[in-house]
N, CA, C and O atoms as a GROMACS GRO file, in nm:
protein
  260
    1UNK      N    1   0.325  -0.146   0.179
    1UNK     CA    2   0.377  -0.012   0.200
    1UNK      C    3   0.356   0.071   0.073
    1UNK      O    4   0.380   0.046  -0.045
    2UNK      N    5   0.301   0.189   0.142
    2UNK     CA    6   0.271   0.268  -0.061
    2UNK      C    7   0.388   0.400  -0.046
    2UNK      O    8   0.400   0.477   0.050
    3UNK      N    9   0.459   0.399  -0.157
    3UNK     CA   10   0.570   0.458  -0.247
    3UNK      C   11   0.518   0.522  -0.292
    3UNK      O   12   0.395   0.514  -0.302
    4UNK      N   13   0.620   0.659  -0.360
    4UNK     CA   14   0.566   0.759  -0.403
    4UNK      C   15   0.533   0.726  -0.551
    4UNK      O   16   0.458   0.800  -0.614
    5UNK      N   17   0.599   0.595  -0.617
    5UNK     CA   18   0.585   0.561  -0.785
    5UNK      C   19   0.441   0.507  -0.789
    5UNK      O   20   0.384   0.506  -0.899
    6UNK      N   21   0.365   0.453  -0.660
    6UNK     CA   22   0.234   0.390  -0.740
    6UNK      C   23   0.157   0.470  -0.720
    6UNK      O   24   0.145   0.550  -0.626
    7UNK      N   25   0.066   0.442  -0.859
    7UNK     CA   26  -0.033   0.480  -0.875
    7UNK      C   27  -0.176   0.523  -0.767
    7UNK      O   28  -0.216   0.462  -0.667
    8UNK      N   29  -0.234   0.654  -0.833
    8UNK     CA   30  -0.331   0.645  -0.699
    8UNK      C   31  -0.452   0.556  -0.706
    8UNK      O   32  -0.524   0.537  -0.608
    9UNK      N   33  -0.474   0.494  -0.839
    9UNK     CA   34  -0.564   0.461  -0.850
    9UNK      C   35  -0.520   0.270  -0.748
    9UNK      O   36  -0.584   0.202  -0.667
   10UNK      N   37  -0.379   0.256  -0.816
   10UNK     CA   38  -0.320   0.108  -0.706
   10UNK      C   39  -0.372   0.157  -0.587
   10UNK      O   40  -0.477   0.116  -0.538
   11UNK      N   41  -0.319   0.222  -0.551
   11UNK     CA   42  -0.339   0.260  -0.408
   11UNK      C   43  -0.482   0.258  -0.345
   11UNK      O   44  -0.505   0.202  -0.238
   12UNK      N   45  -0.544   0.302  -0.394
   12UNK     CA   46  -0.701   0.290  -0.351
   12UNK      C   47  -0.770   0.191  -0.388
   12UNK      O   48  -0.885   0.186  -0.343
   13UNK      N   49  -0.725   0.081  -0.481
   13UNK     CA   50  -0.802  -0.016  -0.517
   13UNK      C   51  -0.719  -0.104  -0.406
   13UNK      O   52  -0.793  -0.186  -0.351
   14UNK      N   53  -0.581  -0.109  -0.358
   14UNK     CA   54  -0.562  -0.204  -0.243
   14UNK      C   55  -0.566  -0.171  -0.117
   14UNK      O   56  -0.552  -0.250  -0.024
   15UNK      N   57  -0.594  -0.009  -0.108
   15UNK     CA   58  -0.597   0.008   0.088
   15UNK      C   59  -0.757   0.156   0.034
   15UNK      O   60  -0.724   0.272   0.010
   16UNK      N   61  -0.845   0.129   0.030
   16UNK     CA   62  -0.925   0.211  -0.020
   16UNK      C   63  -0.956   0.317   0.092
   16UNK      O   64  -1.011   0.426   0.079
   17UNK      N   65  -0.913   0.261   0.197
   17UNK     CA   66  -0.961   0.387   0.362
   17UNK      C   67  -0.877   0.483   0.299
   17UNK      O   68  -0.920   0.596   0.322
   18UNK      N   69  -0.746   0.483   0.212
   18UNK     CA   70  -0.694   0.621   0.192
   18UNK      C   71  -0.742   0.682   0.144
   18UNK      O   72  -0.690   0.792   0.162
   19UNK      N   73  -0.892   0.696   0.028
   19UNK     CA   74  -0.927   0.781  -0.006
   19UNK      C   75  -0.982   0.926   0.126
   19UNK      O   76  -0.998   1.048   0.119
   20UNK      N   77  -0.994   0.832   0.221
   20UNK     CA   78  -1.011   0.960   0.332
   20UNK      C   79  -0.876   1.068   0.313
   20UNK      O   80  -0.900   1.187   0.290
   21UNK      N   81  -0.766   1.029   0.323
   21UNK     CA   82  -0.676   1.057   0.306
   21UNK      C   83  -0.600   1.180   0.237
   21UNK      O   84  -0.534   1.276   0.279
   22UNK      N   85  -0.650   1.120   0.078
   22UNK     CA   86  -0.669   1.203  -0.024
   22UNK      C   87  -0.748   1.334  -0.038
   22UNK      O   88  -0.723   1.434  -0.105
   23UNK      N   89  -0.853   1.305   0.044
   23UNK     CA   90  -0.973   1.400   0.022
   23UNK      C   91  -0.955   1.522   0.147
   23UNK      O   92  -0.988   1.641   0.139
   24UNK      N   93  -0.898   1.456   0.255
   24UNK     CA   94  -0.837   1.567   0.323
   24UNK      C   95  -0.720   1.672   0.320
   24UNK      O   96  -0.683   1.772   0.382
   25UNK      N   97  -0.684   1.603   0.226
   25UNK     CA   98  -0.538   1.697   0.176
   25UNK      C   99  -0.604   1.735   0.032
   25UNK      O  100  -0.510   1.738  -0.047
   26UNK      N  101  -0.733   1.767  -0.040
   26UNK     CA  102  -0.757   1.833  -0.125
   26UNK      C  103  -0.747   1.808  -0.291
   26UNK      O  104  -0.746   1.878  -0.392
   27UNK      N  105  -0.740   1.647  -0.254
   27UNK     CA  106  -0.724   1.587  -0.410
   27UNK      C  107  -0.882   1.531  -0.391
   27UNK      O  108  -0.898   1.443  -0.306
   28UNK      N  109  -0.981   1.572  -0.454
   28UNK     CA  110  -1.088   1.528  -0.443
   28UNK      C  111  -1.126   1.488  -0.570
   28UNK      O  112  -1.247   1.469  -0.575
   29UNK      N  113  -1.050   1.461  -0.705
   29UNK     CA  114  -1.041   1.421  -0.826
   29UNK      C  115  -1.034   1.258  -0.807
   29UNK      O  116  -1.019   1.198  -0.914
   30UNK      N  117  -1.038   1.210  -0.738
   30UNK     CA  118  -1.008   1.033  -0.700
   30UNK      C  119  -1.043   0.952  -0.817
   30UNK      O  120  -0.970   0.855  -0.838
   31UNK      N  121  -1.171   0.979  -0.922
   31UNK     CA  122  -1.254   0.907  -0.994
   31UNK      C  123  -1.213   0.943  -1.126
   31UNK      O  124  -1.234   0.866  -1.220
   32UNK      N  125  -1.160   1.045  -1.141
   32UNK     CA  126  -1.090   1.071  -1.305
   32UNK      C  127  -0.973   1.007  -1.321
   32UNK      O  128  -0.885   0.989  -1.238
   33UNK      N  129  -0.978   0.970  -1.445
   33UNK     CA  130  -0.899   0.854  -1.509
   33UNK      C  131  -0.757   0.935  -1.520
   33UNK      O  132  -0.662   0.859  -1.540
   34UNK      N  133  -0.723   1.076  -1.510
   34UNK     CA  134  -0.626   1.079  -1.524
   34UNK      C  135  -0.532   1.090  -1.378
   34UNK      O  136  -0.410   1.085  -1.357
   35UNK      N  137  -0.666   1.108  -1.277
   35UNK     CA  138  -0.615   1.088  -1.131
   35UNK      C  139  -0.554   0.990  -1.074
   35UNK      O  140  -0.460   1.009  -0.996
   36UNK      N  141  -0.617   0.825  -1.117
   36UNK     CA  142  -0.622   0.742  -1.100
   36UNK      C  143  -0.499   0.669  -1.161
   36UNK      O  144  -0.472   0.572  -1.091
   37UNK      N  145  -0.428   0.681  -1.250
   37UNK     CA  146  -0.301   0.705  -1.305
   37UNK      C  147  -0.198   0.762  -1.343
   37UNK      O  148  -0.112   0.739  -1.428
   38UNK      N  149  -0.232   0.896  -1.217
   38UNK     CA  150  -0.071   0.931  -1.197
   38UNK      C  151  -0.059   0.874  -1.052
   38UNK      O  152  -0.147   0.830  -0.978
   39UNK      N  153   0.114   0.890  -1.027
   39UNK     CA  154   0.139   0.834  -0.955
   39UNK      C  155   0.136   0.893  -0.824
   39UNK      O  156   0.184   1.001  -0.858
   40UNK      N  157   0.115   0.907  -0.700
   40UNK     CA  158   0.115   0.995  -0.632
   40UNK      C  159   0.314   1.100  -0.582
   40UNK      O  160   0.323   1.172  -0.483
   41UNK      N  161   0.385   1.085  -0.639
   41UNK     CA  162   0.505   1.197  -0.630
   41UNK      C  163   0.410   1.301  -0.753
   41UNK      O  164   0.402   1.421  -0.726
   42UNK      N  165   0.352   1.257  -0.864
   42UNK     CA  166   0.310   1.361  -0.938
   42UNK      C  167   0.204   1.403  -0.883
   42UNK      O  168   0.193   1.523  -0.907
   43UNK      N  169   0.100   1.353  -0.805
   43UNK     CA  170  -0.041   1.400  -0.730
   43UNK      C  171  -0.010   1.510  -0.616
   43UNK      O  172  -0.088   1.600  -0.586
   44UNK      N  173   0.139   1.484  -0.547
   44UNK     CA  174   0.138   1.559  -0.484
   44UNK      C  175   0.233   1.654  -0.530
   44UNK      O  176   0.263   1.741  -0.448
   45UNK      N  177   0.290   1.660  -0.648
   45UNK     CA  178   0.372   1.824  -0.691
   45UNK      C  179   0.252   1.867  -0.753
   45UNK      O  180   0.258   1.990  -0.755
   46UNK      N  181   0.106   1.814  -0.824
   46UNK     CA  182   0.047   1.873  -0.885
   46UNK      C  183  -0.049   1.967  -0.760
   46UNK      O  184  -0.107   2.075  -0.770
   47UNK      N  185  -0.039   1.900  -0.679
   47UNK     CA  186  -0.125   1.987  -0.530
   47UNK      C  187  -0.055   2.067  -0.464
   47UNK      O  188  -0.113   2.152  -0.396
   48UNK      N  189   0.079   2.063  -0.467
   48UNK     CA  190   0.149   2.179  -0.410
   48UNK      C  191   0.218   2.124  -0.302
   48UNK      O  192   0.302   2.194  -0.245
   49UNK      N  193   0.189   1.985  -0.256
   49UNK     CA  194   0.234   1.955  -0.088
   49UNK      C  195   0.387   1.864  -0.132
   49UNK      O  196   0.423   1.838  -0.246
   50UNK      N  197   0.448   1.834  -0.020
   50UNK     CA  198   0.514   1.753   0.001
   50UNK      C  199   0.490   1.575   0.038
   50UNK      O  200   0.452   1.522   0.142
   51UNK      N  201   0.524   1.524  -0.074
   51UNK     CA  202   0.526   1.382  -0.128
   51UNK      C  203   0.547   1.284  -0.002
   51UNK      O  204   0.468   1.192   0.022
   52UNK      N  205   0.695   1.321   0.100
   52UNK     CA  206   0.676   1.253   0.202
   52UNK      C  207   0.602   1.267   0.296
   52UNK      O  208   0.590   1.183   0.385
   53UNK      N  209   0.528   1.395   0.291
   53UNK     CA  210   0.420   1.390   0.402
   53UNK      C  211   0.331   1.293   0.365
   53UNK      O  212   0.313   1.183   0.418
   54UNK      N  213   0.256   1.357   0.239
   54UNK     CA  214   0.157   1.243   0.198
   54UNK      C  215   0.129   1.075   0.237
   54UNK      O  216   0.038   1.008   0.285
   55UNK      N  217   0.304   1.048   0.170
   55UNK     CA  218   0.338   0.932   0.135
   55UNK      C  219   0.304   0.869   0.347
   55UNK      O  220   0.225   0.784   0.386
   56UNK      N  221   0.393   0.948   0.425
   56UNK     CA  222   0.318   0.920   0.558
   56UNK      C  223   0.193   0.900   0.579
   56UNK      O  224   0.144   0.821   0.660
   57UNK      N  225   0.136   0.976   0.504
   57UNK     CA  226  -0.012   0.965   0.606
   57UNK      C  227  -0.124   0.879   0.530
   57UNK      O  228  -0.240   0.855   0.567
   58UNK      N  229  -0.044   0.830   0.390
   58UNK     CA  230  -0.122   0.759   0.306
   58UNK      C  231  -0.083   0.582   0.426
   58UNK      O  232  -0.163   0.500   0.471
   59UNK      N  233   0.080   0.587   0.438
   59UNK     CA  234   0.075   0.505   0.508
   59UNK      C  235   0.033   0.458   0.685
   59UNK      O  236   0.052   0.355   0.748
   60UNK      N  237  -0.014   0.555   0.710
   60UNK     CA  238  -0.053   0.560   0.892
   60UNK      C  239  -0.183   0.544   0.813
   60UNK      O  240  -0.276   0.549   0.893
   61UNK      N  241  -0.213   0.531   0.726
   61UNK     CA  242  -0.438   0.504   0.734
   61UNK      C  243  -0.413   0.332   0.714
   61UNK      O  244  -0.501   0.254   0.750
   62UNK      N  245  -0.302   0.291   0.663
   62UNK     CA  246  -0.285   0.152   0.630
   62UNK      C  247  -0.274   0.070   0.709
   62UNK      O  248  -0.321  -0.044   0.701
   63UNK      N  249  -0.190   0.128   0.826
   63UNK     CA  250  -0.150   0.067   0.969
   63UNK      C  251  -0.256   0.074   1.037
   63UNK      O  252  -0.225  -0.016   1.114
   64UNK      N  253  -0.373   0.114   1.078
   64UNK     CA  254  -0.489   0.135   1.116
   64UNK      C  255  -0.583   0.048   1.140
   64UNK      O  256  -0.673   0.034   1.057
   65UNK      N  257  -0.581  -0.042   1.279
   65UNK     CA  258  -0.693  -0.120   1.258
   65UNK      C  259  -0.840  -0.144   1.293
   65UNK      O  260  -0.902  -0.237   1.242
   0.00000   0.00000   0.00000
């Protein structure tokens, strides 16, 4: 289950289909080192959206088979 404390770079190195994810909600920075270590509650105040949405839809790409 991914939380708003880990990292995006955790996150994509253990469920990597979320980079779809990411890239549809407009974080298309995935590969910069400072992307890759914040956590996503800061990825998504730095984008403007709401964290539990995200944090949903980061987790519905996970459930996905």
């Amino acid at each position: 289950m991914i939380t708003k404390e880990m990292s995006i770079g955790q996150i994509l190195k253990e469920h990597p289909q979320t980079a779809e994810v990411f890239m549809k909600m407009g974080m298309h920075c995935l590969g910069c080192p400072s992307a890759t270590s914040e956590s996503v509650e800061g990825a998504a105040a730095t984008h403007g959206m709401q964290v539990a949405e995200l944090i949903d839809r980061l987790n519905q790409s996970t459930s996905v088979s």
